[in-house]
N, C-alpha and C positions, 0 to 999 in steps of 0.2 A: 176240115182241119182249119188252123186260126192260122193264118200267112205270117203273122204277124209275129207271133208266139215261137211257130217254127221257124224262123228267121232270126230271134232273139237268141233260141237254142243253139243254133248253129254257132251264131257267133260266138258264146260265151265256150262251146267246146272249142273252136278253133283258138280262143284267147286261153283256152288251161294249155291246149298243145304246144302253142308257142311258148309258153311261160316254162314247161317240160323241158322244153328245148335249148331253152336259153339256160334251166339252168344246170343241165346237161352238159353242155358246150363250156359252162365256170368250171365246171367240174372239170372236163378233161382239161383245160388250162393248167388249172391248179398240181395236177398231178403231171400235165409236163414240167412246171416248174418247179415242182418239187426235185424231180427225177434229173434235169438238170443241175439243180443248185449239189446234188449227191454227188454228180459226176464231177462237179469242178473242185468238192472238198477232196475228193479221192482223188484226183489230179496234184492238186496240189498239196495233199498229207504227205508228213515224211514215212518213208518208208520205215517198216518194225522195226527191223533189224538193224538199221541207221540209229533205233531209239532202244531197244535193247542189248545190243552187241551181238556179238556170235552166237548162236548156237548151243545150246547146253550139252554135256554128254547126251549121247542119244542111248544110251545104257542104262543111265539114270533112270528109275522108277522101274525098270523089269521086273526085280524081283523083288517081294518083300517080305522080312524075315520078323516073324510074331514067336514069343516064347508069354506064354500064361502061368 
C-alpha cells in the first residue's frame, strides 16, 4: 500500500465530514431561527377576534336549503 496515497484519502474524507458537518450545524441555526422569528410574530400579532369582532351566529351555515 502507497502511505502516501492512503494518507491523502484520509484526509480528503475527513475534509467532506467536516464540511457535512458544518453544513449541518447552518442548517439547524437557520431553522432555529426561523422558529424563533414565528414565535415572536405570534407573540406579538393581534389577536383574531380583536381584528374580526365577535363571533358569528354559531347557527349560521347548519343548514342549507336548495330548491332546483
Amino acid at each position: 500500500m502507497d502511505i502516501a496515497a492512503l494518507s491523502m484519502g484520509m484526509s480528503q474524507i475527513q475534509a467532506a465530514q467536516q464540511t457535512s458537518i458544518s453544513v449541518m450545524k447552518m442548517a439547524m441555526e437557520t431553522g432555529t431561527e426561523q422558529m424563533t422569528d414565528m414565535m415572536a410574530m405570534v407573540e406579538t400579532s393581534t389577536p383574531a377576534v380583536a381584528v374580526a369582532g365577535p363571533a358569528p351566529d354559531p347557527n349560521i351555515g347548519q343548514l342549507l336549503d336548495i330548491s332546483v
